[in-house]
C-alpha positions, -999 to +999 in steps of 0.1 A: +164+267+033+158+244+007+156+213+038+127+232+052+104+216+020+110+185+041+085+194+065+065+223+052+050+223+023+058+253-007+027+276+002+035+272+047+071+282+035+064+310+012+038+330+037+068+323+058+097+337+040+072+370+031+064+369+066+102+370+071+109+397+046+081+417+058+095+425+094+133+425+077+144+387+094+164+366+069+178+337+086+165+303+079+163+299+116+141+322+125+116+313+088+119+277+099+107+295+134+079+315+116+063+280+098+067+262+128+045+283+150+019+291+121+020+251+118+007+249+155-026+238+163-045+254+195-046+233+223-077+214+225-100+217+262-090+197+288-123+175+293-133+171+328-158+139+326-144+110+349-130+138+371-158+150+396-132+160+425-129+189+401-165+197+399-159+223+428-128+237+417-132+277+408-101+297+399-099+332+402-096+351+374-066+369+372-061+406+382-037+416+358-033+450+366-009+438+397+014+430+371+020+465+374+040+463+405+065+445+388+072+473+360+069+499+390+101+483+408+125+473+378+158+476+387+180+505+374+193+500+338+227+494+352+220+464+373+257+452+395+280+422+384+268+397+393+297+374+424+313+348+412+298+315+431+324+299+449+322+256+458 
């Protein structure tokens, strides 16, 4: 735990470890985990100047209610072994 100072500081490490405690994780793998994503920064835009090919370019936005399909058509609960691949 104690290496963790190495690259967070006390106060990312401590909203960590009560973040930790909070939903009952105590393994310095998954704190380390915890600082590390609350370390992250957003990924900035993707600027578009130099690019005018992709003037014209329009996505869709997603539907995401046909997502829904795939819940509808999940497999029983007992899914069968899986066959040895053979060479």
């Amino acid at each position: 735990m104690l290496r963790l100072l190495e690259k967070f500081s006390l106060s990312q490490l401590t909203a960590a470890v009560e973040y930790a405690l909070d939903i009952d994780v105590i393994d310095a793998a998954s704190i380390r985990t915890i600082a590390e994503h609350r370390a992250d920064e957003p990924v900035k835009l993707f600027p578009l100047d130099g690019r005018p090919q992709l003037a014209h370019v329009r996505v869709e936005t997603t539907d995401v209610s046909s997502y829904q399909a795939l819940l509808d058509n999940q497999p029983s609960s007992n899914p069968p072994p899986l066959e040895e691949v053979t060479r």
